[in-house]
C-alpha atoms as a printed R data frame, in Angstrom:
    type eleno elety resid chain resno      x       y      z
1   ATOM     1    CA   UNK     A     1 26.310 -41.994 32.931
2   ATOM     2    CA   UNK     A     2 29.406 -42.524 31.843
3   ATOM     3    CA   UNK     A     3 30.735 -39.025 29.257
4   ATOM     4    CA   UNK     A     4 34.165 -38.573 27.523
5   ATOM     5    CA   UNK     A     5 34.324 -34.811 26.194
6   ATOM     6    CA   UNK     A     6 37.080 -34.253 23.380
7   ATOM     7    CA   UNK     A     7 38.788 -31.418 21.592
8   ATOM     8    CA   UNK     A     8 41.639 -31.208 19.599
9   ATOM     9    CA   UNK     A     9 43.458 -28.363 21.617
10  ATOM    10    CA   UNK     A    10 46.594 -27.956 23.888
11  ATOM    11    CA   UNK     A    11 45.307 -24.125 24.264
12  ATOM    12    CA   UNK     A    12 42.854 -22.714 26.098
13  ATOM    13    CA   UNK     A    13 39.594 -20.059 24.207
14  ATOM    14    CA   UNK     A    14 36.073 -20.167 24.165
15  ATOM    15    CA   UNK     A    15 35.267 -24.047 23.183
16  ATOM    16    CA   UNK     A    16 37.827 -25.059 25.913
17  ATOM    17    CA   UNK     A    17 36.008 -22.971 28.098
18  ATOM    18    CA   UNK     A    18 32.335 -24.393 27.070
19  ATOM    19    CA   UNK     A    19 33.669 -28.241 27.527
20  ATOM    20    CA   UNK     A    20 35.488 -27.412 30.887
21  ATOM    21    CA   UNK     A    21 32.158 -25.842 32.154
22  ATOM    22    CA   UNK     A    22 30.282 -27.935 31.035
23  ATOM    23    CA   UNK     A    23 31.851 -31.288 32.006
24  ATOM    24    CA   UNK     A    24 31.925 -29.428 35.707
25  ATOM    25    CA   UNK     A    25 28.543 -29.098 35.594
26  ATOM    26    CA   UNK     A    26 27.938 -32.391 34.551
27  ATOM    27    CA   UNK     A    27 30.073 -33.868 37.183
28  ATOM    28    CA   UNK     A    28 28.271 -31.933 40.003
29  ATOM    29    CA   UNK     A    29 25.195 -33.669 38.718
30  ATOM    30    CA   UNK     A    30 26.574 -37.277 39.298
31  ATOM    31    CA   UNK     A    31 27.836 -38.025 36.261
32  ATOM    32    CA   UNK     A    32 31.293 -39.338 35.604
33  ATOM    33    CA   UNK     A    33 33.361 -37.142 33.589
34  ATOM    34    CA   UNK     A    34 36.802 -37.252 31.665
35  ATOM    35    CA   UNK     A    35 37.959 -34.429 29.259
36  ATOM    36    CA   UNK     A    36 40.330 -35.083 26.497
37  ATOM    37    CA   UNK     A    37 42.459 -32.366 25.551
38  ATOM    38    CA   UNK     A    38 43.332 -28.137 26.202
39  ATOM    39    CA   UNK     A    39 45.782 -26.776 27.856
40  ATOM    40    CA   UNK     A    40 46.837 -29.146 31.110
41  ATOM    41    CA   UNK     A    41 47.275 -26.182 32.796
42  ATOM    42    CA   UNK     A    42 43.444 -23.823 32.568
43  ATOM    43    CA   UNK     A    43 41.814 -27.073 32.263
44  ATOM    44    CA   UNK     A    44 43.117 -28.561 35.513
45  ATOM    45    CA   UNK     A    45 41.985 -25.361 37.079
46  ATOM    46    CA   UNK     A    46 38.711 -24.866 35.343
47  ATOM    47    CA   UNK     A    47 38.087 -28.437 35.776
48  ATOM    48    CA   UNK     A    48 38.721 -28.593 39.543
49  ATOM    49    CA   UNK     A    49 38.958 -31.999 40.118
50  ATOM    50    CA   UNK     A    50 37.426 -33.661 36.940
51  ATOM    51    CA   UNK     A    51 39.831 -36.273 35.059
52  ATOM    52    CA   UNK     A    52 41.328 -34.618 32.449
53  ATOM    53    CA   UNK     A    53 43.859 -36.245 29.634
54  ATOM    54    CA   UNK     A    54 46.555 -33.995 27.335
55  ATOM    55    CA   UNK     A    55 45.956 -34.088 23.545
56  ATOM    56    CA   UNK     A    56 47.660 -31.727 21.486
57  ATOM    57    CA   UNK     A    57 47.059 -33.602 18.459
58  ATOM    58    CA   UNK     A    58 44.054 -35.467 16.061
59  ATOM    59    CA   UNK     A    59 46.636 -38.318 17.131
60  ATOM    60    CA   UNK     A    60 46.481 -37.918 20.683
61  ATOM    61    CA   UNK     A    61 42.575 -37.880 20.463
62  ATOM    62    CA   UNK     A    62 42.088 -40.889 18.772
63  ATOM    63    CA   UNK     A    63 44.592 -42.808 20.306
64  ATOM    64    CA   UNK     A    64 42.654 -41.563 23.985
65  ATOM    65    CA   UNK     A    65 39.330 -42.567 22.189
66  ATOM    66    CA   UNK     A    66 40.586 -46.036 21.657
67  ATOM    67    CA   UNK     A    67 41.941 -46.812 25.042
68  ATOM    68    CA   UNK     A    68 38.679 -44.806 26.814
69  ATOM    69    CA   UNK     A    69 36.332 -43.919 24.789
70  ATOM    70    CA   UNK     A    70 34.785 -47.328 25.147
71  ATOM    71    CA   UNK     A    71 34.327 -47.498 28.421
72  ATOM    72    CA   UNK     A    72 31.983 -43.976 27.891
73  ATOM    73    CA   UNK     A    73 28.423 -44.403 27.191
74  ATOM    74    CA   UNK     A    74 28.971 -40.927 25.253
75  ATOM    75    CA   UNK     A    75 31.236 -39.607 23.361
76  ATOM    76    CA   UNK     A    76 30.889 -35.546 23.017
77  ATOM    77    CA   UNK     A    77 33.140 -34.573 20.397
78  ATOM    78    CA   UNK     A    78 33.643 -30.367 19.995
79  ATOM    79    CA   UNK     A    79 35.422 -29.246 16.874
80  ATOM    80    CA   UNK     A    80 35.838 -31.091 13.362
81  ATOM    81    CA   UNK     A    81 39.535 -32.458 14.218
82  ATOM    82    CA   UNK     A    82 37.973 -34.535 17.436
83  ATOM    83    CA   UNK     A    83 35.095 -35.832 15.028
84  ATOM    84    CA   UNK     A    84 37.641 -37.185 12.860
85  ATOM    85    CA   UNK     A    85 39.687 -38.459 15.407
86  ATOM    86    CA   UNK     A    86 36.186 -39.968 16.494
87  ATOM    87    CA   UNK     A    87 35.660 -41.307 13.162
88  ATOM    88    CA   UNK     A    88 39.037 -42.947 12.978
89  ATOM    89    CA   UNK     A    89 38.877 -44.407 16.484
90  ATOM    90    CA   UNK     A    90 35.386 -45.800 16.977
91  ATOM    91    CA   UNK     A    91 33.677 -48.067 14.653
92  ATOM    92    CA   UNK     A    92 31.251 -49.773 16.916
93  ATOM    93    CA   UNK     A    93 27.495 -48.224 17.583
94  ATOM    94    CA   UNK     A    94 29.046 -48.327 21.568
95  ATOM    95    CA   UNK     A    95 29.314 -45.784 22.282
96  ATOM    96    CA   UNK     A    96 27.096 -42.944 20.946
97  ATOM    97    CA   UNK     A    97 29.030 -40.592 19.537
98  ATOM    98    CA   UNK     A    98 27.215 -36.506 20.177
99  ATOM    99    CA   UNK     A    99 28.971 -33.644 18.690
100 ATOM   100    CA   UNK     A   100 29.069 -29.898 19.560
101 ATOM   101    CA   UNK     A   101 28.972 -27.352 16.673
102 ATOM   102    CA   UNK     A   102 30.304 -24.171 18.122
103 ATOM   103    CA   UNK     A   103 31.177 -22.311 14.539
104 ATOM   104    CA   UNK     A   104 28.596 -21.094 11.871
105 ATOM   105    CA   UNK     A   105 29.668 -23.086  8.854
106 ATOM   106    CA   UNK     A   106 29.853 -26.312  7.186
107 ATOM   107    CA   UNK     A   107 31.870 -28.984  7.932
108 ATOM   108    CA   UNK     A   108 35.312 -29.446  5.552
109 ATOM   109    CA   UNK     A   109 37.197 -27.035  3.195
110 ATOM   110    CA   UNK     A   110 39.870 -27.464  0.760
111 ATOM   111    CA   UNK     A   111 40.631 -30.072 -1.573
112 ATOM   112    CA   UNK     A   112 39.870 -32.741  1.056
113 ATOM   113    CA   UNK     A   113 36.882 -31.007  2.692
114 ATOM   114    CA   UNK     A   114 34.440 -33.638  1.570
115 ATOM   115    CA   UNK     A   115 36.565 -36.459  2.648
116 ATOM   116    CA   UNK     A   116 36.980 -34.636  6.614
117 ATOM   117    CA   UNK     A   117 33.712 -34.050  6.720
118 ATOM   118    CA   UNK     A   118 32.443 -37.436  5.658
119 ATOM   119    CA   UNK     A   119 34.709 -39.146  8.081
120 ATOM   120    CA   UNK     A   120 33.681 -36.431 10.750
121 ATOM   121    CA   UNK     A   121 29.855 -37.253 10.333
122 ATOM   122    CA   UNK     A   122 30.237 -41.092 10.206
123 ATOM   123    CA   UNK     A   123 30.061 -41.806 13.845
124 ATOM   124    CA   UNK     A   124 27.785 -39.520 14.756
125 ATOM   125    CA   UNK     A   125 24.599 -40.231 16.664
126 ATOM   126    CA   UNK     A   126 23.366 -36.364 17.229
127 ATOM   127    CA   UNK     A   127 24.639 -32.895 16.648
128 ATOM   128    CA   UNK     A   128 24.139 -29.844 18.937
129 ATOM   129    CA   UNK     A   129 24.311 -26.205 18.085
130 ATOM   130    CA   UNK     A   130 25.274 -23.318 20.881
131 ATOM   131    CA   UNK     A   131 23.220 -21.102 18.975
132 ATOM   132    CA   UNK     A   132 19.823 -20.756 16.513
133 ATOM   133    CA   UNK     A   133 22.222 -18.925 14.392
134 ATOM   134    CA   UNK     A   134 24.721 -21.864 14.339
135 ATOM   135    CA   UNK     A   135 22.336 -24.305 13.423
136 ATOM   136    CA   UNK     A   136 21.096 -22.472 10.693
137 ATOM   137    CA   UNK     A   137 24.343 -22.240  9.534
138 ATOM   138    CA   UNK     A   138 25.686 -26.105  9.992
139 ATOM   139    CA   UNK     A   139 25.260 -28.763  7.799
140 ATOM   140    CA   UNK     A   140 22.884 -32.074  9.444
141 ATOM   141    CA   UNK     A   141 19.683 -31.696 12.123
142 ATOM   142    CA   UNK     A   142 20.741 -29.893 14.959
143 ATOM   143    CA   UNK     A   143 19.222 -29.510 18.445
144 ATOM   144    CA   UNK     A   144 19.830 -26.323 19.524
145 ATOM   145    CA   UNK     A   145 21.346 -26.171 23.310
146 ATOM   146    CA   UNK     A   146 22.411 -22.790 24.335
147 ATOM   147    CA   UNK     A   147 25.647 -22.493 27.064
148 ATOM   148    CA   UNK     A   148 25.251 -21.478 30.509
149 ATOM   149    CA   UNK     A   149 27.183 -19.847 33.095
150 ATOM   150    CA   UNK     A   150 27.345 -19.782 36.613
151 ATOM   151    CA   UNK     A   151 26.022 -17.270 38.618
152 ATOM   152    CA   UNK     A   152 28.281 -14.472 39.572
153 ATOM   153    CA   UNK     A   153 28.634 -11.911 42.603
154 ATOM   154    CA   UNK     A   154 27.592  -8.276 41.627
155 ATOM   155    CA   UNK     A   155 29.524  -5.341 43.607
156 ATOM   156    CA   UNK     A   156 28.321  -1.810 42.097
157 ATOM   157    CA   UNK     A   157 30.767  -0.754 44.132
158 ATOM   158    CA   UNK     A   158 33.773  -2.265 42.410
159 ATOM   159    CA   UNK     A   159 32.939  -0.073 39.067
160 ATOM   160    CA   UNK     A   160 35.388   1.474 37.156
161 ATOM   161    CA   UNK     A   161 35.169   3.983 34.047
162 ATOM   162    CA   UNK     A   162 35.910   1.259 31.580
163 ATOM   163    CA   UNK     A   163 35.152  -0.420 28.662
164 ATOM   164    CA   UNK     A   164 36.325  -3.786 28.053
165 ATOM   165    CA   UNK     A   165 37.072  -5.757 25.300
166 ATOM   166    CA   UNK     A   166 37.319  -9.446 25.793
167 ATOM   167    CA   UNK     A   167 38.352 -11.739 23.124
168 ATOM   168    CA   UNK     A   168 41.188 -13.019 20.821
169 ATOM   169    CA   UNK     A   169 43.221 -10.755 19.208
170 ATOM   170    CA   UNK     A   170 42.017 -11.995 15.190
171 ATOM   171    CA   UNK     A   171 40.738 -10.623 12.254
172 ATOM   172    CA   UNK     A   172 37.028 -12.056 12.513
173 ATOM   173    CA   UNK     A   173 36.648 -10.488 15.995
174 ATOM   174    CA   UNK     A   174 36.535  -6.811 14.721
175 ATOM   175    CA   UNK     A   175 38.449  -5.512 17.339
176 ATOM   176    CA   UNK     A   176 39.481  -1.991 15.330
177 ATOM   177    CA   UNK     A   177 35.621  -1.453 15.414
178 ATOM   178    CA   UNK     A   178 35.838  -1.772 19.253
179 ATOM   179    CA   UNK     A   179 38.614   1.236 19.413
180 ATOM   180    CA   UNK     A   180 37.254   3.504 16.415
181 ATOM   181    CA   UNK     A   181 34.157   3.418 18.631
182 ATOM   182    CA   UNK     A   182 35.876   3.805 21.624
183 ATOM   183    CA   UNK     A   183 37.586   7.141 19.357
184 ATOM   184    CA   UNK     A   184 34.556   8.653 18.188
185 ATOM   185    CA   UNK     A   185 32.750   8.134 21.597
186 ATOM   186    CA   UNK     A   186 34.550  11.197 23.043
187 ATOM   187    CA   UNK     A   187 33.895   9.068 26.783
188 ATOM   188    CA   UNK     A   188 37.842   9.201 27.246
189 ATOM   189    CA   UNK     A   189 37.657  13.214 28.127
190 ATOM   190    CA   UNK     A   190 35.282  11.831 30.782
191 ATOM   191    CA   UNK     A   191 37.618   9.608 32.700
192 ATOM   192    CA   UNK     A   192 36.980   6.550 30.984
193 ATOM   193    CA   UNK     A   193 39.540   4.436 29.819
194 ATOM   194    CA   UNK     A   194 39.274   1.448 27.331
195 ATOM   195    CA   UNK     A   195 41.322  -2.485 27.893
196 ATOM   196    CA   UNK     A   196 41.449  -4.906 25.286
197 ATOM   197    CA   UNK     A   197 42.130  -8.345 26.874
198 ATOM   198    CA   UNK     A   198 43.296 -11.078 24.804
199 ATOM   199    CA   UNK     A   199 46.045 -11.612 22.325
200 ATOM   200    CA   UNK     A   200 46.296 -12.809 18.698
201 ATOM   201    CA   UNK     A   201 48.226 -11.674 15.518
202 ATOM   202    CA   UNK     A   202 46.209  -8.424 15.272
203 ATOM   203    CA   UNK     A   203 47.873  -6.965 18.368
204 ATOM   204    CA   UNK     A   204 50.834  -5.086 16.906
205 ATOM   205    CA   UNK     A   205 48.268  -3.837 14.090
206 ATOM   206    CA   UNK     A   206 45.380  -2.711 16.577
207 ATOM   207    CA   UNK     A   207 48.653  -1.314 18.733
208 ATOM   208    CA   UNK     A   208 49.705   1.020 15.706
209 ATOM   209    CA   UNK     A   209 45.871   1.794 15.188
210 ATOM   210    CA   UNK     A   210 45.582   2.755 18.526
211 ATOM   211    CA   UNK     A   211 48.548   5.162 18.410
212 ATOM   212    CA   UNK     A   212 46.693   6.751 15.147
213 ATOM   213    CA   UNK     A   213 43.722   7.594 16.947
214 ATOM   214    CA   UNK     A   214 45.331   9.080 20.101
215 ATOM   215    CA   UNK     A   215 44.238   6.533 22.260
216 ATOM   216    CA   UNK     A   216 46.047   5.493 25.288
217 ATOM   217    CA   UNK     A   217 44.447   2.194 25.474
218 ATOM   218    CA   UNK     A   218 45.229  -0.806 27.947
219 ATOM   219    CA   UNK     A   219 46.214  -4.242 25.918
220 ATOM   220    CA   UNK     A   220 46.506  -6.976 28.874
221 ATOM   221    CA   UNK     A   221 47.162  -9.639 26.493
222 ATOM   222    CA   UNK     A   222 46.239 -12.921 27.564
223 ATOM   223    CA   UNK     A   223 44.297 -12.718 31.243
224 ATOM   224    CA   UNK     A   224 43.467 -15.503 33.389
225 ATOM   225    CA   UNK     A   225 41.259 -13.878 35.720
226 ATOM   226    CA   UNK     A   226 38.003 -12.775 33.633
227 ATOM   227    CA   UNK     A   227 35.992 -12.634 36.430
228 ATOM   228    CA   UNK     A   228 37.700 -10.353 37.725
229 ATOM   229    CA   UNK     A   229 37.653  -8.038 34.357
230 ATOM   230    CA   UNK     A   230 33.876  -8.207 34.528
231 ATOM   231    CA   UNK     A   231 33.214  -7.209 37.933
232 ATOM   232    CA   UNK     A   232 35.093  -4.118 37.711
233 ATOM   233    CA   UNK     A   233 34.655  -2.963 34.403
234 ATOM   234    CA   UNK     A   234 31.778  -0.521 33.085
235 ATOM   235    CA   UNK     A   235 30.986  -1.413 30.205
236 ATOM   236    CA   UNK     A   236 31.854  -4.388 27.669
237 ATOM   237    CA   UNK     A   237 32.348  -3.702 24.495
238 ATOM   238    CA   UNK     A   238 32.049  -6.778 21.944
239 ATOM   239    CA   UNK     A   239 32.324  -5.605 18.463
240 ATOM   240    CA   UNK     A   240 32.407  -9.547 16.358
241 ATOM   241    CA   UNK     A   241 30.572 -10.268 13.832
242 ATOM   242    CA   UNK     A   242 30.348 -13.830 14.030
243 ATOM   243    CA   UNK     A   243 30.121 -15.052 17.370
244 ATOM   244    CA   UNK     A   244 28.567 -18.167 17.643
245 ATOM   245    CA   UNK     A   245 27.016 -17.161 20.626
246 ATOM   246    CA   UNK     A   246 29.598 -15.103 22.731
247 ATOM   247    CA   UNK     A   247 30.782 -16.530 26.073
248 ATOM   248    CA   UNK     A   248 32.345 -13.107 27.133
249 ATOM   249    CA   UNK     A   249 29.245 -11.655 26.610
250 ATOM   250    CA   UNK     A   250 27.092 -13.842 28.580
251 ATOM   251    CA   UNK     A   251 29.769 -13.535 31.475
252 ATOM   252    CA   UNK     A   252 28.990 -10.244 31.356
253 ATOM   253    CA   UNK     A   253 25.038 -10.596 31.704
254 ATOM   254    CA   UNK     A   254 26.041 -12.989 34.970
255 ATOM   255    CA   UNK     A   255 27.967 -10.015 36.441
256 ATOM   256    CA   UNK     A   256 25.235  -7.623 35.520
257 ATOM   257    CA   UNK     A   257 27.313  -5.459 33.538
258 ATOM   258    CA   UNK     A   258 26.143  -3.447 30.440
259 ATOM   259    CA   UNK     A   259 26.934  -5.483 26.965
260 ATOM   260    CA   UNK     A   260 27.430  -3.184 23.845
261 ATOM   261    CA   UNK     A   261 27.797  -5.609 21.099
262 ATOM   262    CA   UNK     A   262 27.533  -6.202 17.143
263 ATOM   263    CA   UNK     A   263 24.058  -7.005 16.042
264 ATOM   264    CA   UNK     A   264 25.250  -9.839 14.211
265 ATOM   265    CA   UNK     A   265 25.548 -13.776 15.314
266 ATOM   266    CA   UNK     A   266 24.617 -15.495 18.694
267 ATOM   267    CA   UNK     A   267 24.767 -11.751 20.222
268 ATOM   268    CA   UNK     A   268 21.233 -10.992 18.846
269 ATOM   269    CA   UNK     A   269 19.990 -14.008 20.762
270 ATOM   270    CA   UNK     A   270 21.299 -13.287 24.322
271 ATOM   271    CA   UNK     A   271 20.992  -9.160 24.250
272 ATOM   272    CA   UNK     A   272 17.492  -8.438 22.276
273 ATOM   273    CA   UNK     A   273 15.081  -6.529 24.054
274 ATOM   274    CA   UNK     A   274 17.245  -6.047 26.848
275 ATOM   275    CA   UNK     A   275 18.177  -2.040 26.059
276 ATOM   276    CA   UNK     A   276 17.933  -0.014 23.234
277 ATOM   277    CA   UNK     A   277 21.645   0.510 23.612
278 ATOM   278    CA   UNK     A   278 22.513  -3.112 23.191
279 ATOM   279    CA   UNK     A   279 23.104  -3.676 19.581
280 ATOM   280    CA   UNK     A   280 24.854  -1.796 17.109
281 ATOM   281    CA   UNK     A   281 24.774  -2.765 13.069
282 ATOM   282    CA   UNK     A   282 27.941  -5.123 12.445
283 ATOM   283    CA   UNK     A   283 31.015  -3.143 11.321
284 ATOM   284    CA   UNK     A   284 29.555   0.528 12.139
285 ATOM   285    CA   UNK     A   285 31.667   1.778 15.014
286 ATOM   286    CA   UNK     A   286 29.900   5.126 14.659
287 ATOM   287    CA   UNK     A   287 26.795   3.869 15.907
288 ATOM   288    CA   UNK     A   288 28.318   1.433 18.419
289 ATOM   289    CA   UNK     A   289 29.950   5.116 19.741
290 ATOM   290    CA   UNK     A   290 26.547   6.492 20.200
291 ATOM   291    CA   UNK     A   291 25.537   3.743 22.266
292 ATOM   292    CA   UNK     A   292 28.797   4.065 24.331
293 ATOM   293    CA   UNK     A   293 28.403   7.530 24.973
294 ATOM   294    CA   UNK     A   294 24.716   7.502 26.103
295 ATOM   295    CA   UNK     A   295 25.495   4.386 28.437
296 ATOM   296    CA   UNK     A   296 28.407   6.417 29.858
297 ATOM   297    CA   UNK     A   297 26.295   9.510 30.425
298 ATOM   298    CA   UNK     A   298 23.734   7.396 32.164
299 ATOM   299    CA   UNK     A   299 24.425   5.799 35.222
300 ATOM   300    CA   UNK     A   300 20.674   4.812 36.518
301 ATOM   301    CA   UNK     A   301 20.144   3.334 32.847
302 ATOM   302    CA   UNK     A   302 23.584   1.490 33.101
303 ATOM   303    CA   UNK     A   303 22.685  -0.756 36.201
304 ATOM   304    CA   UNK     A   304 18.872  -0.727 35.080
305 ATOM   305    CA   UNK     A   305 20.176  -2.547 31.608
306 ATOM   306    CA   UNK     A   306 22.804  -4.626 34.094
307 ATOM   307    CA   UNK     A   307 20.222  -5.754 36.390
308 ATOM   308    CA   UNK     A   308 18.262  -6.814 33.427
309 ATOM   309    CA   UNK     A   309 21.166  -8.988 31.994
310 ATOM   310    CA   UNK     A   310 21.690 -10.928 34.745
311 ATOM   311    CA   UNK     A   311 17.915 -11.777 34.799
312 ATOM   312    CA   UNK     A   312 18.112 -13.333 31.732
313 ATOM   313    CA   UNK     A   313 21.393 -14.927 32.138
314 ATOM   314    CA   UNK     A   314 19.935 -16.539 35.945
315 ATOM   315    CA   UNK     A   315 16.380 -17.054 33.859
316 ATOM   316    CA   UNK     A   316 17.707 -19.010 30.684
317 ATOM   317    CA   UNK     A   317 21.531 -19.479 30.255
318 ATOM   318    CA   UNK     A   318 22.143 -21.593 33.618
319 ATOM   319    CA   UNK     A   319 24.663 -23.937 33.392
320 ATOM   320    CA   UNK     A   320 22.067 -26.390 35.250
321 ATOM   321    CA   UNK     A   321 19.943 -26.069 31.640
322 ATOM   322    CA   UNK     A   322 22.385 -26.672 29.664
323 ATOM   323    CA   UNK     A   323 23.363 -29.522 31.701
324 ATOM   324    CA   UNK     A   324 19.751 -30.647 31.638
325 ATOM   325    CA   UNK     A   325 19.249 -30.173 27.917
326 ATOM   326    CA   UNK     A   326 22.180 -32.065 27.073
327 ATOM   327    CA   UNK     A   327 21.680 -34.689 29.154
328 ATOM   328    CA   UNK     A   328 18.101 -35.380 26.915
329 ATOM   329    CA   UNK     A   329 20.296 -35.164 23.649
330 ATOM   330    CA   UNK     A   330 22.610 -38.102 25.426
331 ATOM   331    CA   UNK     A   331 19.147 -39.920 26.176
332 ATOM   332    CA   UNK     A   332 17.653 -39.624 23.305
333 ATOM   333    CA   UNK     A   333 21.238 -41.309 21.048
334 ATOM   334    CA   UNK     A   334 20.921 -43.500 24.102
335 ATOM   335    CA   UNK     A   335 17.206 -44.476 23.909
């Protein structure tokens, strides 16, 4: 089969991460495989060796769907501005156009919401959702089709006494909650030490917060090597609201390290059941500092609740399913 991913990007966060994943999954399954758009750079390196063209710009997409998108037998569009640019570009029923919804909310907002979003939904064949809570959330009938990971090497041995945060630097991603738990935790006076990985315009804000709360906390700004956060770290610490489904997150259950997260979005579906210390109410640092705390002061229930993450993750967020489920949604538009 013959698939053309696109997104609207010339940077490089989670949904550049799910399509360059993905299409390397789907590549190591036989398919052929060209990704439109992200950063040249992190996409040429995630991608390792899959054809990959620059598109900065709604422009650049549909002017790439025009001169390949019919030679695809599907079209997997991620992110409103590539269905548009999908919408401009392809008029013809060849070929089926699938998009990914990887946000909780409609398509379309402002004056000309209704107009975007009527353009975005004309060429579509099928929609997926990376989460339940994302298709509940979406407008249109959804098949749900959760992202997987690849398998990753556990060292116990390569612990450290830290939590982690891992994720942009905005104001939807909560990341004050992450260091007023941190605060009120009290692990700090035990060694541990807290890094916040990522950047975004909250940085000089969560900087001065910091400084307020006496923390002497660790901002790496961007980091290309997540991996290696997640093998060494002790603990992550994922504190938004509104995750679709949280890639970081399930990272962390394929390196078998201990997820503290909001109770809130796609988190509830990867972490319930796992640990009592799992989930924390949205927005309440206090309690996500109790759950810190009694992780820290347990280091038996810490790789117990690990071991048990990457069970799941190896058990039913594979990269393998997802390429497998999505390859039904392509044969079903197909069929």
């Amino acid at each position: 089969m013959r698939i053309l991913h696109a997104v609207r990007s010339d940077g490089f966060a989670g949904v550049e991460r799910h399509v360059a994943r993905l299409a390397r999954g789907q590549a190591a399954a036989g398919e052929t495989v060209v990704v439109v758009g992200g950063e040249p750079a992190a996409m040429a390196r995630e991608l390792d060796g899959v054809a990959h063209l620059p598109a900065a710009s709604m422009p650049d997409v549909a002017a790439a769907l025009r001169r390949h998108g019919r030679r695809a037998d599907v079209v997997h569009v991620h992110m409103t501005a590539a269905e548009v640019a999908a919408g401009l570009a392809l008029w013809s029923p060849h070929p089926a156009v699938v998009a990914t919804r990887h946000f909780a909310r409609p398509r379309g907002s402002g004056p000309t919401g209704p107009l975007v979003a009527a353009t975005a939904r004309r060429p579509l064949r099928a929609q997926i959702a990376i989460s339940h809570y994302v298709a509940r959330h979406v407008d249109g009938p959804t098949t749900v089709v959760h992202p997987g990971v690849d398998v990753a090497e556990q060292d116990a041995e390569a612990r450290e006494p830290v939590v982690l945060v891992l994720q942009r630097l905005e104001p939807e991603k909560a990341t004050d909650v992450a260091l007023r738990a941190f605060a009120a935790s009290g692990v700090a006076a035990e060694g541990w030490r807290l890094r916040v990985a990522g950047a975004g315009s909250r940085e000089p804000a969560l900087r001065r917060l910091a400084e307020r709360l006496g923390l002497d906390v660790e901002f790496l700004g961007h980091h290309r090597d997540a991996p290696a956060l997640l093998r060494t770290a002790g603990i992550l610490l994922a504190p938004c609201p509104v995750e679709g489904l949280g890639l970081s997150v399930l990272e962390a259950m394929a390196h078998g390290l201990p997820v503290v997260a909001a109770d809130a979005g796609g988190h509830t579906e990867l972490l319930a059941g796992l640990d009592p210390r799992a989930l924390f109410p949205a927005g309440d640092s206090d309690a996500a500092a109790h759950h810190l705390r009694a992780l820290a002061d347990d280091e038996v229930g810490r790789w117990a609740y690990g071991a048990a993450a990457a069970h799941r993750q190896r058990t039913r967020f594979t990269l393998a399913d997802q390429v497998a489920a999505t390859g039904a949604v392509y044969q079903g538009v197909l069929a």
